[in-house]
C-alpha positions as CSV (number, residue, x, y, z in Angstrom):
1,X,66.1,-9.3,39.7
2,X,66.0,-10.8,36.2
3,X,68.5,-10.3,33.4
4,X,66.3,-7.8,31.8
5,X,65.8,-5.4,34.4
6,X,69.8,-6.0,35.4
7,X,71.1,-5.1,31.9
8,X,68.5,-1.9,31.8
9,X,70.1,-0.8,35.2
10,X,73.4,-0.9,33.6
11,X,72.3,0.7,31.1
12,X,70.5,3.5,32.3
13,X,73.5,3.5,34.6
14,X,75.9,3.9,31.8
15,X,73.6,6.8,29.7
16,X,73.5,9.2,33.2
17,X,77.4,8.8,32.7
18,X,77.4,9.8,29.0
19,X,74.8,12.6,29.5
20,X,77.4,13.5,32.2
21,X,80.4,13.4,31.1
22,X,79.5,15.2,28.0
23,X,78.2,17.9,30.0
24,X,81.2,18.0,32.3
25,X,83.1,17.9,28.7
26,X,81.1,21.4,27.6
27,X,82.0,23.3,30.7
28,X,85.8,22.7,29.7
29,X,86.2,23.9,26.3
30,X,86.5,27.5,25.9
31,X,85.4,30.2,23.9
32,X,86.9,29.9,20.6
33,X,86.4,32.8,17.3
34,X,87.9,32.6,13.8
35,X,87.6,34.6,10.4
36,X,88.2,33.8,7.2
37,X,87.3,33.9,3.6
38,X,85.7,30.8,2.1
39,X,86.0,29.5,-1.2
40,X,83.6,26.3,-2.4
41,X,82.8,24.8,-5.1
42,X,80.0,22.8,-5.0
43,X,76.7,21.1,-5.9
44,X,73.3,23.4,-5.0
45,X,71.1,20.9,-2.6
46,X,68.4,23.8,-2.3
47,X,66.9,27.2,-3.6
48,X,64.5,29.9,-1.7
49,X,63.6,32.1,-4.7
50,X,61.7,34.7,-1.8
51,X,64.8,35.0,0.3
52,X,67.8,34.2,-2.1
53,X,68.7,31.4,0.0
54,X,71.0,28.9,-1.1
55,X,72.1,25.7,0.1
56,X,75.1,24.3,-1.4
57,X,76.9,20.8,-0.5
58,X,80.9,21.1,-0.5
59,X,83.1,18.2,-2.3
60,X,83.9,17.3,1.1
61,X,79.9,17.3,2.7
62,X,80.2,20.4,3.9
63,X,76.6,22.4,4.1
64,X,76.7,25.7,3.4
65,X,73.6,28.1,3.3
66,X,74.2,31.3,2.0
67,X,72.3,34.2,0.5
68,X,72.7,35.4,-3.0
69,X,73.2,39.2,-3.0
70,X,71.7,41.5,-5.3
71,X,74.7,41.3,-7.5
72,X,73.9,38.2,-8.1
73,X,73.2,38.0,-11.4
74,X,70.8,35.9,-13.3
75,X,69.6,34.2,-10.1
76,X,66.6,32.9,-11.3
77,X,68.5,30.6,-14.0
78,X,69.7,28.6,-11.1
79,X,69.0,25.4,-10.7
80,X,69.2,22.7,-8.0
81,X,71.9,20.2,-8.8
82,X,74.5,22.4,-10.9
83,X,77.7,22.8,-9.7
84,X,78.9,26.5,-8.6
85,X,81.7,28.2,-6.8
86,X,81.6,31.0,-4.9
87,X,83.6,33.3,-2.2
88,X,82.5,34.7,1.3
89,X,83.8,36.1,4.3
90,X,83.0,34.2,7.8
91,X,82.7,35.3,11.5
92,X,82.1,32.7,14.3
93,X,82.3,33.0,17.8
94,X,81.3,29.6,20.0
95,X,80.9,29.1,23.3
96,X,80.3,26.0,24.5
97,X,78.6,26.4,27.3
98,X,74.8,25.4,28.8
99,X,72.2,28.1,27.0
100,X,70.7,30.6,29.1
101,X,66.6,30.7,29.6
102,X,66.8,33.6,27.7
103,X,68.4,32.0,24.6
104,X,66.4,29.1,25.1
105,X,63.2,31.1,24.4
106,X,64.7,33.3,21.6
107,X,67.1,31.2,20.1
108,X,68.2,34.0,17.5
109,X,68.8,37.2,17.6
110,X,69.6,39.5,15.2
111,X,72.8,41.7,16.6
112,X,73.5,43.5,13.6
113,X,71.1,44.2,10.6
114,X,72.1,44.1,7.0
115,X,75.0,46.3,5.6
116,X,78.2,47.4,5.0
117,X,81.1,45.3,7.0
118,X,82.3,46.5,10.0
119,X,84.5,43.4,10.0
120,X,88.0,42.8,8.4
121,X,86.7,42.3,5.0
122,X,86.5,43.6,1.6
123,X,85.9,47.1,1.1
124,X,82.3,47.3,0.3
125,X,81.3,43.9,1.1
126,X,78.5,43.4,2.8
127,X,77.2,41.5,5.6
128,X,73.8,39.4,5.9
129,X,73.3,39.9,9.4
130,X,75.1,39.5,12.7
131,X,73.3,36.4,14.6
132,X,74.0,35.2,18.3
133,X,72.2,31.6,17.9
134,X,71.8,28.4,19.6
135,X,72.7,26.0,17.2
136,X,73.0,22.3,17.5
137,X,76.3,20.0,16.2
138,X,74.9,17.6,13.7
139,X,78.1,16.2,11.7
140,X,81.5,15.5,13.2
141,X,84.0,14.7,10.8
142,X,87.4,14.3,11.6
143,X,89.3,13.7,8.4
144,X,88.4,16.3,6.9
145,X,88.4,18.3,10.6
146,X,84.8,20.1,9.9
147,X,81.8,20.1,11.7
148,X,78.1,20.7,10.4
149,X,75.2,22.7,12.5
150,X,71.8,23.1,12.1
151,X,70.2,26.3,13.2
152,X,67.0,26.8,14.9
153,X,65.3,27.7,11.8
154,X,66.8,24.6,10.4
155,X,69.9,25.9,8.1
156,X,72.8,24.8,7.6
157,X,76.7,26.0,8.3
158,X,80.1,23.6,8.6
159,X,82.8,24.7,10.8
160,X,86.2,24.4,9.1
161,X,88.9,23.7,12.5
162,X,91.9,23.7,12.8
163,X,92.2,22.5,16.0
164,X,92.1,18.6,16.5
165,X,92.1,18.8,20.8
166,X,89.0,20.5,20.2
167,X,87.0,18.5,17.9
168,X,87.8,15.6,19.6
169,X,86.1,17.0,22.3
170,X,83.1,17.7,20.5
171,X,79.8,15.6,20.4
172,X,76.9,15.1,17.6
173,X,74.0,16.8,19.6
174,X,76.0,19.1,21.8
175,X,74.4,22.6,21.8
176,X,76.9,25.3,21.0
177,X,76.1,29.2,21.2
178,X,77.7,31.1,18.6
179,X,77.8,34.5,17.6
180,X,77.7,34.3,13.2
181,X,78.4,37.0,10.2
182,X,78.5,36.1,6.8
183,X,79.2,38.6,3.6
184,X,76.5,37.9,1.4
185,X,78.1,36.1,-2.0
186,X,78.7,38.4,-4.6
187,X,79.4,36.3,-7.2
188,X,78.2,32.8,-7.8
189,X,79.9,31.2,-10.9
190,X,78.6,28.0,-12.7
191,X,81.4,25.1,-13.4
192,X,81.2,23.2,-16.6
């Protein structure tokens, strides 16, 4: 056997291990939820006029796509590249754990419509929607302990943690299920 075909055995060898172990990895970390209010300040990356989406880049990377509520005022005056702040109040559930055929072929579902929080948040706030999505790890970064995911209709979320085991245990790629609620922002504030 030449040294060609050796070192692509070897490596071959060594991917199946990866693949693997990160799979073996998945199987151990367990079902983790958290809930908080979020307050960023950052620069808008994107606008969807028809659906008041907004995608906004933290100081610290962090992707966040969020709808504008009806509150919202002035909306149209936005403009990619200004700087904004804004609150919101986050729900995720993960569980990291192999997809089911049935998520596989509907990747999002909708658990809970549009309306007034059920969750531990502001009275009156409302809430986007309820989602249970497979979503797929796309940024790891330690330092600032957050991790970006893309969605299957291609937004963007980061994951503030708090716990270090955990991220360290993470991968870029890894598929994660997670159940999702966001209040829709009710204010969105320009920064001079």
């Amino acid at each position: 056997m030449n040294l060609f075909k050796k070192c692509l055995v070897i490596f071959t060898i060594l991917l199946v291990s990866q693949i693997t172990f990160a799979q073996e990895n998945d199987k151990e970390i367990p079902t983790k939820e958290i809930s908080e209010v979020v307050e960023v300040k950052g620069t808008i990356t994107e606008i969807n006029k028809e659906t008041r989406d907004i995608t906004i880049m933290g100081s610290k990377g962090d992707l966040h796509t969020i709808t504008a509520g009806p509150e919202v005022e002035r909306f149209d005056e936005i403009e990619v590249g200004e700087v904004v702040t804004f609150d919101f109040y986050k729900y995720v559930k993960a569980e990291f754990r192999k997809p089911t055929e049935a998520e596989l072929a509907e990747p999002l579902v909708i658990i809970a419509e549009a309306g007034k929080a059920d969750l531990d948040v502001e009275p009156g706030a409302a809430v986007g929607a309820m989602v249970k999505a497979v979503v797929t790890i796309q940024v790891i970064n330690l330092p600032f302990m957050f991790v970006n995911i893309q969605g299957p209709q291609g937004d963007f979320t980061t994951i503030h943690m708090k716990d270090k085991d955990l991220i360290q245990k993470l991968h870029v790629g890894q598929v994660v299920i997670l159940t999702y609620a966001e209040a829709v922002a009710v204010s969105l504030t320009k920064v001079d």
